[in-house]
C-alpha positions as CSV (number, residue, x, y, z in Angstrom):
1,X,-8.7,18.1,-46.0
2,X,-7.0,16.1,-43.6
3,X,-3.2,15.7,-44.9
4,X,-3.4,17.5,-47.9
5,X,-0.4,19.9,-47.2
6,X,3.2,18.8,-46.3
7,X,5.7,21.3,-44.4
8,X,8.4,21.6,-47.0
9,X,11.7,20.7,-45.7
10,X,13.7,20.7,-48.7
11,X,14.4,22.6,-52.5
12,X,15.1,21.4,-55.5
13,X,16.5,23.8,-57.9
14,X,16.6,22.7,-61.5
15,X,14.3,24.2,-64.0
16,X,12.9,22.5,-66.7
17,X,10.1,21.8,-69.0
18,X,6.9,20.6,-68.1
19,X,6.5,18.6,-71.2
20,X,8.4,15.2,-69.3
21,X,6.2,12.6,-68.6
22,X,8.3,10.0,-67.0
23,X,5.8,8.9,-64.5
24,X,3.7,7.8,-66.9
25,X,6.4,5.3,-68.0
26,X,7.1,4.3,-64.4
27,X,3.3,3.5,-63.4
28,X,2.3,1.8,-66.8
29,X,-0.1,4.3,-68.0
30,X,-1.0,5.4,-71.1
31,X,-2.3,8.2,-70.5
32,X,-4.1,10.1,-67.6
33,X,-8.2,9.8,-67.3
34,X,-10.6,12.3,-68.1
35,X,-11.6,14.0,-65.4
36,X,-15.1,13.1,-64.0
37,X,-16.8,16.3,-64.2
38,X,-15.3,18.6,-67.1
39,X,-15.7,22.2,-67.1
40,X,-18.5,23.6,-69.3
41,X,-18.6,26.2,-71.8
42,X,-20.3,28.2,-68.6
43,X,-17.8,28.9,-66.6
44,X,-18.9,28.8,-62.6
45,X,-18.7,32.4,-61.1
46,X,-19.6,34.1,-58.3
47,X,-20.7,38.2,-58.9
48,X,-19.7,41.1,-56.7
49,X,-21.9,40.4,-53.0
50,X,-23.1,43.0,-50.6
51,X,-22.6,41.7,-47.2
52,X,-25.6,41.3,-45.2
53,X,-25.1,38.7,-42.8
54,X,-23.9,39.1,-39.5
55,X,-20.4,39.5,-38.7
56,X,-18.3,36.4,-39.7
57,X,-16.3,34.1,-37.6
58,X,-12.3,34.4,-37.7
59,X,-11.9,31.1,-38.9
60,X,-9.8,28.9,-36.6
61,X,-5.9,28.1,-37.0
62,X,-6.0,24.7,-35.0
63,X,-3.5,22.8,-36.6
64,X,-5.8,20.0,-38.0
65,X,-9.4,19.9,-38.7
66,X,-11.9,21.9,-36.3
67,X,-15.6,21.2,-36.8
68,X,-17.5,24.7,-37.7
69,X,-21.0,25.4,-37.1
70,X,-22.7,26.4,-40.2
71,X,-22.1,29.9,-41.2
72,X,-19.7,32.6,-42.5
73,X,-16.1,32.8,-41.6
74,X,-13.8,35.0,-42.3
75,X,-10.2,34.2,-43.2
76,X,-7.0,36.4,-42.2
77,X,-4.5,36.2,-44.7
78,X,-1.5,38.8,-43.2
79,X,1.1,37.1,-44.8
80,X,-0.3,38.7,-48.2
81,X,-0.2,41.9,-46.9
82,X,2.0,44.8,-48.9
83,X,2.9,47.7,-47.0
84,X,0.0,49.9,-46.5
85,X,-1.8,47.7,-48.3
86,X,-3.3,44.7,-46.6
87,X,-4.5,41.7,-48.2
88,X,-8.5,42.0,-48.0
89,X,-10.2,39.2,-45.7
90,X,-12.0,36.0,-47.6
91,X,-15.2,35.6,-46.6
92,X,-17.2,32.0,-46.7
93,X,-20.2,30.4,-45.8
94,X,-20.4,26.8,-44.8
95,X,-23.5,24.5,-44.1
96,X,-23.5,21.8,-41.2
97,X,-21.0,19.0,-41.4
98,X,-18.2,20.6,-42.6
99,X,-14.8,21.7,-40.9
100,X,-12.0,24.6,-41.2
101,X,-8.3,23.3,-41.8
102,X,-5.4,25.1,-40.4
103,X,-7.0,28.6,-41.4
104,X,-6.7,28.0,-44.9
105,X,-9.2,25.8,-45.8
106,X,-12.5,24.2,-45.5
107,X,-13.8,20.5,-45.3
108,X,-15.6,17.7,-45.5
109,X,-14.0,15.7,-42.3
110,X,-14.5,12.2,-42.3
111,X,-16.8,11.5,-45.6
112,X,-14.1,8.6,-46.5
113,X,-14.2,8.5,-50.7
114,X,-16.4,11.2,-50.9
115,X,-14.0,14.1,-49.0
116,X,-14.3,16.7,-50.4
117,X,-13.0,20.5,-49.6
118,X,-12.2,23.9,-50.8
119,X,-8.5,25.7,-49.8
120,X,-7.0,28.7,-50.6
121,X,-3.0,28.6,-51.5
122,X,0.0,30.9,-52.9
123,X,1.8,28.9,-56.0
124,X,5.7,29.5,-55.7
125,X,6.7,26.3,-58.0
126,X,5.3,24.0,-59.7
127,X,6.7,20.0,-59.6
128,X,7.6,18.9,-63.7
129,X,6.4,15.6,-63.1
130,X,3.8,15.5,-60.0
131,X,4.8,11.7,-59.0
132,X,8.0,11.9,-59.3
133,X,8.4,15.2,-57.6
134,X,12.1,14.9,-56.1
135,X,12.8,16.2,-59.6
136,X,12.9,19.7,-61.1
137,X,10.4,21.9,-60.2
138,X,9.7,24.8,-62.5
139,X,9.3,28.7,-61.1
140,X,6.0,30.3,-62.9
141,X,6.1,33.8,-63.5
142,X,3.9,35.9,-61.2
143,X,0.9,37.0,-63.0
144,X,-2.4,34.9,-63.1
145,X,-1.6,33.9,-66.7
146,X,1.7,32.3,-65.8
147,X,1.1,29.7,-63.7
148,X,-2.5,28.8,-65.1
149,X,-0.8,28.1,-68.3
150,X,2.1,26.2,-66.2
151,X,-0.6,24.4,-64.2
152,X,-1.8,23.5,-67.7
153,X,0.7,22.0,-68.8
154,X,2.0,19.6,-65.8
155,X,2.4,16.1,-66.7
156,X,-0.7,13.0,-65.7
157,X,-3.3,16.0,-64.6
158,X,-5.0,16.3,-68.2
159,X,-5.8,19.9,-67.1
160,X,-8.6,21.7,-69.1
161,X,-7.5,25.0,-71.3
162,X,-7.9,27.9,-69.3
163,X,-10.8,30.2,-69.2
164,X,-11.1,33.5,-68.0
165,X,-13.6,33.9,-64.8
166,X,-14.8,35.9,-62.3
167,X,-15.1,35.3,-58.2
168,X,-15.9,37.3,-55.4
169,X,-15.2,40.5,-57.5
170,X,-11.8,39.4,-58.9
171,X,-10.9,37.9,-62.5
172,X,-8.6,35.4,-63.5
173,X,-8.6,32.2,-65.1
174,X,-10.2,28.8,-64.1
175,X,-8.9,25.3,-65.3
176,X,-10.0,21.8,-63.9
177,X,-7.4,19.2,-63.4
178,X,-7.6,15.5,-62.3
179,X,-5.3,12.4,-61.5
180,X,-5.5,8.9,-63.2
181,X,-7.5,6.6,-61.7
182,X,-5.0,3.9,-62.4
183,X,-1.6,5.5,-60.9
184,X,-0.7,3.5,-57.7
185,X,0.7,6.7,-55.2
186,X,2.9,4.0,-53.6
187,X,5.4,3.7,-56.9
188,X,5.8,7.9,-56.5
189,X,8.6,9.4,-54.4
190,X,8.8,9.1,-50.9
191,X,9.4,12.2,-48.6
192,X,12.9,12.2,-47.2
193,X,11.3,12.9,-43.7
194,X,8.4,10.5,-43.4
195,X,8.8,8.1,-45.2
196,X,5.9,8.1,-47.7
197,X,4.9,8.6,-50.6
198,X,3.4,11.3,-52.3
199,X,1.7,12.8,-55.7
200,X,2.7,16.6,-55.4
201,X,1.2,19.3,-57.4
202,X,3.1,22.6,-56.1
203,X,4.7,24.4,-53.4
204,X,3.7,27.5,-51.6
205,X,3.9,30.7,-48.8
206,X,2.1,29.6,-45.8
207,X,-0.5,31.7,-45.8
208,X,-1.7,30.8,-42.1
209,X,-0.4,31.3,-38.5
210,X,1.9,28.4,-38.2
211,X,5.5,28.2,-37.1
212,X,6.8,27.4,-40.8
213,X,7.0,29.7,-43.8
214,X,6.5,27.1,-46.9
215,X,4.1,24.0,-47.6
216,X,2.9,22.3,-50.5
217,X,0.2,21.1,-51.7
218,X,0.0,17.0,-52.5
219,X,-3.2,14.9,-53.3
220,X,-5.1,12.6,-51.5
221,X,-5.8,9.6,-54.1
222,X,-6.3,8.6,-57.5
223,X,-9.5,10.0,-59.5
224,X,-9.1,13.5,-57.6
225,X,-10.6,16.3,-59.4
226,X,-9.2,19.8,-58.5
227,X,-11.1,22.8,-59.7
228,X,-8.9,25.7,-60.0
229,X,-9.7,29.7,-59.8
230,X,-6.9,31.8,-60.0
231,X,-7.7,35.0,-58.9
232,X,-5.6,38.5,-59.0
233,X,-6.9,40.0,-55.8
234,X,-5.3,43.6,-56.0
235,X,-2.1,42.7,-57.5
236,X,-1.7,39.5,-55.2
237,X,-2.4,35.7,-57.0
238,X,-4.8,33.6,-55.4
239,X,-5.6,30.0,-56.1
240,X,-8.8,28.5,-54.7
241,X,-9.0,24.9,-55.3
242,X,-12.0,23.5,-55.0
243,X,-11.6,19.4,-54.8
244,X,-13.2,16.0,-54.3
245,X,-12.8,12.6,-54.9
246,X,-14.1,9.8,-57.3
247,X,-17.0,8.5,-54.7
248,X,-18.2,12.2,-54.4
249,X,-22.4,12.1,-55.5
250,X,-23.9,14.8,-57.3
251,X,-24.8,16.7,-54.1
252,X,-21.2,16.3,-52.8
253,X,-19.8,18.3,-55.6
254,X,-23.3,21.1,-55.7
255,X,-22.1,21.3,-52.5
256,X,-18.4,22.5,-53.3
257,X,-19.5,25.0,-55.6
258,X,-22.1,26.8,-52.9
259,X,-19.0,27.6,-50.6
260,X,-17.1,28.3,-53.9
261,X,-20.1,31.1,-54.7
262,X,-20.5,32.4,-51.1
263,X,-16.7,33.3,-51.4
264,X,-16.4,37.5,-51.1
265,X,-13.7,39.8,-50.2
266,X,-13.8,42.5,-47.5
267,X,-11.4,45.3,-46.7
């Protein structure tokens, strides 16, 4: 998941629709591609799970990639927390060989074209046009429904409809987006900051210990499939997106969607 989330440094405040599609104009394509793996008439989910492995591991908050031995881990997400009513920890189980990032996520570290990982984020807004993103960003109401159907809708992701789903306990709805294979990241918008250039899907709330309240989340090359749950975890939205790119084999992605069904909440 290395460099997947930006700290955001900056707002934009129009609102508009999501139907623009001037990136599409400005990279040449005529439209996005289908993603690699669409989602089936049987939706993946995950049923209620009694815990009966040992205790799990707080999962780290290194700021970077920390290599985990397999098994469960536990992550701590306060900033969710309503008064007297915290958010409940998220539970995951992990084989060998892959890593925790930043205490939000989990990863594949080093696997080159086949990366692939699974991270847990808060939606705030979503960018109208994902390459050229120092445009209008558009604020999605807060229910599950909202931003599915604004997620939906962004331009050059060729999102899936949404389908209602269950996870860990929790219902919501599940889509599958996916960026064009052709688009060149280098002709999107450069950050103000660093100097490069990004393909942005959405901002969010931090949702682990770090010194800096938003982030957002921006993709890691063409051909990247995200697989979306979004979850209303007692009265709080959750997105889990699970992810991977093009060169990702059949046992790659099998393997996304075991930590994607070992995911369970605890009080």
């Amino acid at each position: 998941m290395s460099g997947h989330t930006r700290r955001c440094t900056f707002i934009v405040a129009i609102a508009v629709g999501l139907l623009t599609s001037a990136c599409a104009a400005s990279t040449g394509l005529s439209s996005p591609t289908p993603p690699s793996s669409p989602v089936s008439a049987a939706v993946p989910s995950a049923p209620p799970t009694a815990s009966t492995s040992p205790t799990p591991h707080p999962m780290p908050t290194f700021d970077g990639d920390v290599s985990l031995a397999a098994g469960t881990y536990a992550f701590d997400f306060t900033r969710l927390d309503l008064p007297g009513k915290p958010f409940p920890k998220v539970l995951v189980t992990v084989p060998d060989g892959w890593s925790g990032f930043r205490g939000f996520g989990v990863d594949t570290l080093n696997t080159g074209s086949r990366f692939h990982f699974v991270s847990f984020w808060t939606v705030v807004e979503v960018y109208t046009n994902p390459c050229h993103w120092l445009g209008p960003k558009l604020h999605p109401g807060p229910t599950v429904d909202d931003v599915a159907s604004v997620l939906a809708a962004q331009p050059l992701r060729n999102a899936t409809a949404p389908v209602s789903v269950s996870l860990g306990g929790y219902t919501g709805k599940y889509l599958e987006m996916s960026i064009p294979k052709g688009i060149a990241f280098s002709s999107c918008d450069k950050d103000p900051i660093d100097g490069q250039s990004y393909f942005e899907s959405w901002t969010g709330n931090v949702l682990w210990n770090a010194p800096y309240d938003t982030t957002d989340r921006h993709e890691q090359g063409p051909g990247q499939v995200d697989r979306l749950w979004i979850l209303d975890v007692e009265g709080r939205r959750l997105v889990i997106d699970a992810s991977y790119m093009p060169g990702a084999t059949a046992q790659d992605r099998a393997g996304v969607q075991q930590v994607v069904d070992s995911i369970r909440f605890e009080p």
